[in-house]
FIDREN-189655 format. One record per residue (C-alpha): residue in one letter; x, y, z; residue number from 1. Coordinates in pm, 1 decimal. Example, Ala and Ser with C-alpha at 12.3 -4.5 7.8 and 13.67 -1.06 7.14 Angstrom:
REM FIDREN-189655
ATOM  rest        c1        c2        c3   nr
ATOM     A    1230.0    -450.0     780.0    1
ATOM     S    1367.0    -106.0     714.0    2
//
This chain:
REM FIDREN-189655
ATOM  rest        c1        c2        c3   nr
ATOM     X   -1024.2   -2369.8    3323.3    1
ATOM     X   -1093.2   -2165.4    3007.7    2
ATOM     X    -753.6   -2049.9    3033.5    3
ATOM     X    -601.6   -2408.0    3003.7    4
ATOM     X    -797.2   -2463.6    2631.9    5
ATOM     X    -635.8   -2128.3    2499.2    6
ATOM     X    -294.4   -2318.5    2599.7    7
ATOM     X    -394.4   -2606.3    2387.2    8
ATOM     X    -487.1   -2450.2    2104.2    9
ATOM     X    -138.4   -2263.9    2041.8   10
ATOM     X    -290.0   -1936.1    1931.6   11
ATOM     X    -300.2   -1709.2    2223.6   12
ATOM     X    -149.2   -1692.4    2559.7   13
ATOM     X    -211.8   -1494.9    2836.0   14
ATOM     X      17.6   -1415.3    3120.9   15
ATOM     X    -249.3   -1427.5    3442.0   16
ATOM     X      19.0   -1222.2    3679.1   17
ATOM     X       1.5    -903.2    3440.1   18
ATOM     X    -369.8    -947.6    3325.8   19
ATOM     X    -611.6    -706.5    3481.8   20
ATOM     X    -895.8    -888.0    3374.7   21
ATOM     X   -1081.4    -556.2    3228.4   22
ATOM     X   -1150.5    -749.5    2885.2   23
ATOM     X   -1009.1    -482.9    2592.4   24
ATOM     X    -855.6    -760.5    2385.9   25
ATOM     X   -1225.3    -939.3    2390.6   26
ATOM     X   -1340.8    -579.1    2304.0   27
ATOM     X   -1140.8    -511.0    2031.6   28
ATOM     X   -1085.1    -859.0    1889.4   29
ATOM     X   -1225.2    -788.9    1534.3   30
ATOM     X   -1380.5   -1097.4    1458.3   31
ATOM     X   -1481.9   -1186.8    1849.5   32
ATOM     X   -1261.4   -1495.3    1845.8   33
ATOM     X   -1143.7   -1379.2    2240.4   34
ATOM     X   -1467.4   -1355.5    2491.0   35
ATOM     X   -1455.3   -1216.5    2858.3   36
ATOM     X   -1733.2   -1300.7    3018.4   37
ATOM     X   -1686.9   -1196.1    3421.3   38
ATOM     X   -1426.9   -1010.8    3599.0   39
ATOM     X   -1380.0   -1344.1    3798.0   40
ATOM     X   -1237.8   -1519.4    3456.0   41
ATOM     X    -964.3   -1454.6    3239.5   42
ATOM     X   -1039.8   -1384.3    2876.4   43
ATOM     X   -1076.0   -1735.9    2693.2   44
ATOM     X   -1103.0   -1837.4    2321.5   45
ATOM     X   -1428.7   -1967.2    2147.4   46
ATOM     X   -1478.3   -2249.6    1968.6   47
ATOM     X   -1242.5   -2303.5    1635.6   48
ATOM     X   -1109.0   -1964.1    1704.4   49
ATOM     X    -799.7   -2067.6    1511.1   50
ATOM     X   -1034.8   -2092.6    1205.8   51
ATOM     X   -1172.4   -1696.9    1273.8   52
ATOM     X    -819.5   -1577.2    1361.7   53
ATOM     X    -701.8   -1271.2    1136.7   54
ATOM     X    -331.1   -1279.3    1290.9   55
ATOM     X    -367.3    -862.1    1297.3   56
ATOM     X    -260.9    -843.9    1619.4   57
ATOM     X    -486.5    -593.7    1757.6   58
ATOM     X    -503.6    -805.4    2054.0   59
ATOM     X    -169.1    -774.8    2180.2   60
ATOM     X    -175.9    -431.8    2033.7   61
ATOM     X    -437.6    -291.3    2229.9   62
ATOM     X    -350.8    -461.2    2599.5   63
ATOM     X    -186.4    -181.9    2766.9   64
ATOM     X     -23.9    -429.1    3038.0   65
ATOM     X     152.6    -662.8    2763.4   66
ATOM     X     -27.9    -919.7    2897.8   67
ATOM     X    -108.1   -1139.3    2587.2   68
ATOM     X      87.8   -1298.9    2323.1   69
ATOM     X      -4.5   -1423.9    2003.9   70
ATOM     X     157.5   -1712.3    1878.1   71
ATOM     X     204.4   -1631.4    1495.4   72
ATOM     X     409.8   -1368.8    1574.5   73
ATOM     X     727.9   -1288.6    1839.5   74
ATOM     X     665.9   -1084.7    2095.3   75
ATOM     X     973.7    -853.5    1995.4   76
ATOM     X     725.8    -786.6    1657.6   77
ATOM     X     530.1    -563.9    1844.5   78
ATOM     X     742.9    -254.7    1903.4   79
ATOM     X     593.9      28.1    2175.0   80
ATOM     X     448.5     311.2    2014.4   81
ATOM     X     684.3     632.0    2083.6   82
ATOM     X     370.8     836.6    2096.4   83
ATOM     X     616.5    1172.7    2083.2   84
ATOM     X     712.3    1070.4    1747.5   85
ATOM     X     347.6    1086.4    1673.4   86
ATOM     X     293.8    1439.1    1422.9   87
ATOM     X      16.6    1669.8    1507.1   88
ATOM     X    -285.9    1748.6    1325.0   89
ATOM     X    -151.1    2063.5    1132.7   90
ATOM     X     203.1    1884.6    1064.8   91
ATOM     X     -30.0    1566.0     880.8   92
ATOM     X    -253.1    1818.2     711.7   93
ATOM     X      28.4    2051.1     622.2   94
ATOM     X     207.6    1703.7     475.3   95
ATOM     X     -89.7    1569.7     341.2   96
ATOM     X    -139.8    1883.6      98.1   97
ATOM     X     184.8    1979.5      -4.4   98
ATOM     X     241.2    1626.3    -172.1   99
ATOM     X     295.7    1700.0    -565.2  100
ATOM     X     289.8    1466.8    -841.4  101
ATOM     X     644.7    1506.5    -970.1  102
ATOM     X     758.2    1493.3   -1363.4  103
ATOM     X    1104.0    1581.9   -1331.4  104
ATOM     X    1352.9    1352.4   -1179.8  105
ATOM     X    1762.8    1404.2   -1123.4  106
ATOM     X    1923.0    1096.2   -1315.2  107
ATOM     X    2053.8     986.9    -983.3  108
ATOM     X    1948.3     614.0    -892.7  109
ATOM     X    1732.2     600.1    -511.2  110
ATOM     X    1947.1     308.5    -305.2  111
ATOM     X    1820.7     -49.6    -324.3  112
ATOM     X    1790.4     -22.5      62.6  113
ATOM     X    1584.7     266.1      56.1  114
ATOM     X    1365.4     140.1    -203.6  115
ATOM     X    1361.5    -174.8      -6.7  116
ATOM     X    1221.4      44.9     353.0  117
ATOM     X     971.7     167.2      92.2  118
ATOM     X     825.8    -155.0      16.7  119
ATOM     X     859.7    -275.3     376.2  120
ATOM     X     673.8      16.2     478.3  121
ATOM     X     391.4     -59.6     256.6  122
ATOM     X     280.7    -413.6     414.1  123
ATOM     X     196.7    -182.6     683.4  124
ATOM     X    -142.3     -85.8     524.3  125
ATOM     X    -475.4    -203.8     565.1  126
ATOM     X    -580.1    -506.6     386.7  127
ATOM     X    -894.9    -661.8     360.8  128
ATOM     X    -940.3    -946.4     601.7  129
ATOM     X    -574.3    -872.4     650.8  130
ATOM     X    -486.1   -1092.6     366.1  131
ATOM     X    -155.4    -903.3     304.1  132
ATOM     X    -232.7   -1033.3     -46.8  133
ATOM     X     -50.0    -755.7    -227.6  134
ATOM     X     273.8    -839.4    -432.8  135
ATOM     X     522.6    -573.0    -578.9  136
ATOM     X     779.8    -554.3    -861.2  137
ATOM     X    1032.2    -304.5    -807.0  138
ATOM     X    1213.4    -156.9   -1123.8  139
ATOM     X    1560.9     -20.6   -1084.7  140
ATOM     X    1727.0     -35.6   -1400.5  141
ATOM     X    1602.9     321.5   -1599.4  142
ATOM     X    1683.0     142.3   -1920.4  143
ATOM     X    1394.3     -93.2   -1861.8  144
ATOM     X    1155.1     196.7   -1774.4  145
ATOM     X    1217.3     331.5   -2115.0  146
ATOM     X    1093.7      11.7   -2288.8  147
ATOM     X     831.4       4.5   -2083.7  148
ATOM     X     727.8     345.8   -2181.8  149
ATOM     X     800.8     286.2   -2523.6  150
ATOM     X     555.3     -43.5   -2479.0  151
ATOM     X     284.2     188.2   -2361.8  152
ATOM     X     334.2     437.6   -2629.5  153
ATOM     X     262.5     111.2   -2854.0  154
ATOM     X     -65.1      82.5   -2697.8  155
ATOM     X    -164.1     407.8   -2748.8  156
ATOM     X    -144.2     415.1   -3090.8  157
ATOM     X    -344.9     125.5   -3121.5  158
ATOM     X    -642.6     310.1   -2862.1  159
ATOM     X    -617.2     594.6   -3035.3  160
ATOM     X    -778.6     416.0   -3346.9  161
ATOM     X   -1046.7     265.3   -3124.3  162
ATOM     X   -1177.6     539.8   -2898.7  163
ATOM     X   -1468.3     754.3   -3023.8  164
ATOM     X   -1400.0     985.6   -2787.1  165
ATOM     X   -1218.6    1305.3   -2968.1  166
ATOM     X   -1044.9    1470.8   -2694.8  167
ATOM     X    -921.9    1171.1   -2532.0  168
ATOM     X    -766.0    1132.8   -2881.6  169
ATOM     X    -634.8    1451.7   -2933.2  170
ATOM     X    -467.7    1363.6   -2555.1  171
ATOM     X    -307.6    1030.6   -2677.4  172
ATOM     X    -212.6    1200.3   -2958.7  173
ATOM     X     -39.2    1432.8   -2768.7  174
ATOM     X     142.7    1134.3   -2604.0  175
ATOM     X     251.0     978.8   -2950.0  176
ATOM     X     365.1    1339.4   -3057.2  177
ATOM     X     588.3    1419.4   -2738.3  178
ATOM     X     757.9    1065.9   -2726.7  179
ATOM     X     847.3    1087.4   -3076.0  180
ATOM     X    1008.2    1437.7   -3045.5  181
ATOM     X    1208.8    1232.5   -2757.6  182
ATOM     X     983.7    1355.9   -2454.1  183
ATOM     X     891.9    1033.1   -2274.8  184
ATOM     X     526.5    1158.3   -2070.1  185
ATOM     X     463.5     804.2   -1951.2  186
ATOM     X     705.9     761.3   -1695.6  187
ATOM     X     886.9    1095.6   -1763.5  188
ATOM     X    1250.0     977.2   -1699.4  189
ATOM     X    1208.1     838.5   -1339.0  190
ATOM     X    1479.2     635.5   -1284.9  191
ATOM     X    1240.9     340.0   -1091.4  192
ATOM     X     896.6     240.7   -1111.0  193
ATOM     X     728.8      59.8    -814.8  194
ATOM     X     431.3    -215.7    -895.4  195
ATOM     X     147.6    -347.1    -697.3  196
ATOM     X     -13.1    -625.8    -824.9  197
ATOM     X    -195.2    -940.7    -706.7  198
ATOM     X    -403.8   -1206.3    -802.1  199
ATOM     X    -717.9   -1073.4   -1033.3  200
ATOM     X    -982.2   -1270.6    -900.5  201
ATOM     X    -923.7   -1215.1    -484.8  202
ATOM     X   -1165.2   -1014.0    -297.5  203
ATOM     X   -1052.6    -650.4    -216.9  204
ATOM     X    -757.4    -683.8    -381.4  205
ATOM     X    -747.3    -364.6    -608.6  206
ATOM     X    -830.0    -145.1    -256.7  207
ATOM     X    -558.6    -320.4    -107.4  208
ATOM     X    -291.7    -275.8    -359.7  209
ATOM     X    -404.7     123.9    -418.1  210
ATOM     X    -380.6     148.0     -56.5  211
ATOM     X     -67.6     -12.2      41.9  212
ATOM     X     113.6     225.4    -269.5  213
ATOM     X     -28.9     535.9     -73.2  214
ATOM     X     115.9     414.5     201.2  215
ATOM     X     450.8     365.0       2.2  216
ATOM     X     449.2     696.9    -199.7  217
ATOM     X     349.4     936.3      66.6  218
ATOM     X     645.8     744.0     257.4  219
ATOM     X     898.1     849.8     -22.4  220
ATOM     X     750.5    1199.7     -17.7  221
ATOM     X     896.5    1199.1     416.3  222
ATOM     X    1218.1    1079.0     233.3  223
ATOM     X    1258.2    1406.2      18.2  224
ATOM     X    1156.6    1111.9    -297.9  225
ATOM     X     912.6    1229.4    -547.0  226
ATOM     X     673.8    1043.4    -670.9  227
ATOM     X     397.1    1036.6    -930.0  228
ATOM     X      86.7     774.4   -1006.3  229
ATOM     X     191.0     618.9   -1372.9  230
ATOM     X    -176.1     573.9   -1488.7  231
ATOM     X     -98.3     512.2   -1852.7  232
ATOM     X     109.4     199.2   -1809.9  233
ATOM     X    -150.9      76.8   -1539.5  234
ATOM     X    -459.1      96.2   -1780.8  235
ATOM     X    -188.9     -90.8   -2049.4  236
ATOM     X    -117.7    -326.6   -1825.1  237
ATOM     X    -355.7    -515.8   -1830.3  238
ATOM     X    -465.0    -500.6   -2182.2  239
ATOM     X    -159.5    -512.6   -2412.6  240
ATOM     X     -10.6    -814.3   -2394.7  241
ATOM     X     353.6    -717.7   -2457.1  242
ATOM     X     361.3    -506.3   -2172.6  243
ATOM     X     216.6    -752.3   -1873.9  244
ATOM     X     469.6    -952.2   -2020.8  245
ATOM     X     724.1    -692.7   -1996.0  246
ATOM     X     601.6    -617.4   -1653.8  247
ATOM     X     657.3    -971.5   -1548.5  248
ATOM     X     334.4   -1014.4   -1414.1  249
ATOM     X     291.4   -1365.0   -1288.8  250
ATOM     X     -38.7   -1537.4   -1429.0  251
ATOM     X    -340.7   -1462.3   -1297.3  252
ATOM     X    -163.5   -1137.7   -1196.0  253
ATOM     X    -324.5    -792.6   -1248.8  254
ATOM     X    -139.9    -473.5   -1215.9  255
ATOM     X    -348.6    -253.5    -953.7  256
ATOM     X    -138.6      51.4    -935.0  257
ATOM     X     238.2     199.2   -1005.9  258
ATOM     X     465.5     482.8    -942.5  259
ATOM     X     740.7     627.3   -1089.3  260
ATOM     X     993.9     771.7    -796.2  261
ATOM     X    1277.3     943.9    -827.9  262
ATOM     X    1432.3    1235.2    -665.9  263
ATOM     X    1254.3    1573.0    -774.1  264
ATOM     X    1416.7    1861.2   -1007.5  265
ATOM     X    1207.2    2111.4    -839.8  266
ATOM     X    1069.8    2193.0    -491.9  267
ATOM     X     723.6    2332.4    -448.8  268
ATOM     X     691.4    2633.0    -245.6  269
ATOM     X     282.9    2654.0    -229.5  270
ATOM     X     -10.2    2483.5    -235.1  271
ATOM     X    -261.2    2470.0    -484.9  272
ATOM     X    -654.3    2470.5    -425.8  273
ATOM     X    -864.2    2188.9    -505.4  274
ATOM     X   -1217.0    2201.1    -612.9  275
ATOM     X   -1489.2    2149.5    -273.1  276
ATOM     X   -1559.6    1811.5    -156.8  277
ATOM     X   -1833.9    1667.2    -356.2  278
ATOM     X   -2012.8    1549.3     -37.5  279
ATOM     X   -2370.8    1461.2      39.9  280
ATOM     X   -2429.6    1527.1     398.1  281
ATOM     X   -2749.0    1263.5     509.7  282
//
């Protein structure tokens, strides 16, 4: 029986008294690893589906009788969804746009374990070929930001001799200006900075890391955290020297993305308009 090879193999197992036989794993399987041929069969593995095997889950995801287990993971992985917890359209869009970047921070420190559910909530995002290939560096001592923006600041004077481009100048300038009147605009006095970064050379990797520190930062805005993207130090990352080392970036590394996060001065009471989509409609 088809059934009997899926055993063998150690990768999926089905349990025939709660299988209905109406083939949505097969269905859904992304890579068609799982096929269902008749309603006379239960759902059977092809050949070297081991090899094809994602581990996302979607198959015992999607069965609504529980009927399938995957063996990479425990079955007590796979939490029911508490569809009431689920927000409505309005309450996403209405969270969605109030997000603000925020440049004023309290001096209080966020708690390791809450900066820890951040980063745990972040593996959660879509990866390509769910290669979960995105690492992160976590920076919780504020004294170490502040070399860190000093290190940028370093950089910047040295692009600002290099760039023909006069307003981009007259903006790093600015930079240069502010930090040495004591007004640090690279990571503006966040009290942590959070770091995606991965191998340089791996397929979808800079999507994956941007993604997974949405997923993080729009997290810490449900946590009353503020949060803004610290371009500057990402663009120096991974041309000034001092700072990947700094940044303890492991070779091979390249910094994809950071935030600063801290809890906000301010609240926002409105929200802004943005310019229309710039869509082309085919």
């Amino acid at each position: 029986m088809k059934f009997e090879r899926m055993k063998e193999m150690s990768l999926v197992e089905i349990d025939q008294k709660k299988c209905k036989r109406d083939g949505i794993c097969a269905a859904e399987c992304p890579t068609k690893i799982i096929s269902f041929t008749n309603q006379d069969r239960f759902p059977f593995l092809v050949e070297n589906a081991e090899e094809y095997c994602l581990n996302c889950g979607h198959c015992v995801a999607v069965c609504p009788h529980g009927a399938l287990t995957l063996n990479t993971m425990i079955i007590d992985d796979y939490p029911l969804i508490q569809k009431n917890l689920l927000p409505g359209a309005e309450s996403i869009k209405q969270f969605l746009t109030s997000r603000r970047s925020i440049r004023k921070y309290h001096k209080q420190a966020v708690s390791h374990d809450l900066l820890a559910e951040l980063v745990d909530l972040g593996r959660y995002a879509p990866t390509g070929s769910n290669k979960q290939q995105v690492h992160w560096t976590v920076f919780e001592d504020k004294t170490k930001l502040q070399d860190l923006s000093s290190l940028v600041i370093d950089w910047v004077k040295l692009m600002v001799k290099q760039i023909p481009d006069e307003i981009t100048v007259i903006r790093m300038e600015r930079l240069v200006s502010s930090w040495e009147k004591g007004e640090d605009r690279i990571l503006h006095g966040a009290p942590h900075l959070i770091m995606a970064h991965s191998q340089g050379n791996l397929p979808s990797v800079s999507s994956d890391c941007v993604i997974a520190l949405t997923y993080l930062e729009l997290y810490a805005f449900s946590k009353g955290l503020g949060t803004c993207w610290a371009g500057y130090l990402t663009s120096a990352a991974n041309a000034y020297a001092p700072l990947k080392k700094a940044l303890g970036l492991p070779e091979g590394h390249k910094c994809f993305g950071a935030v600063m996060l801290g809890y906000p001065q301010y609240g926002y009471y409105r929200i802004p308009n943005r310019n229309a989509p710039l869509v082309t409609w085919l």
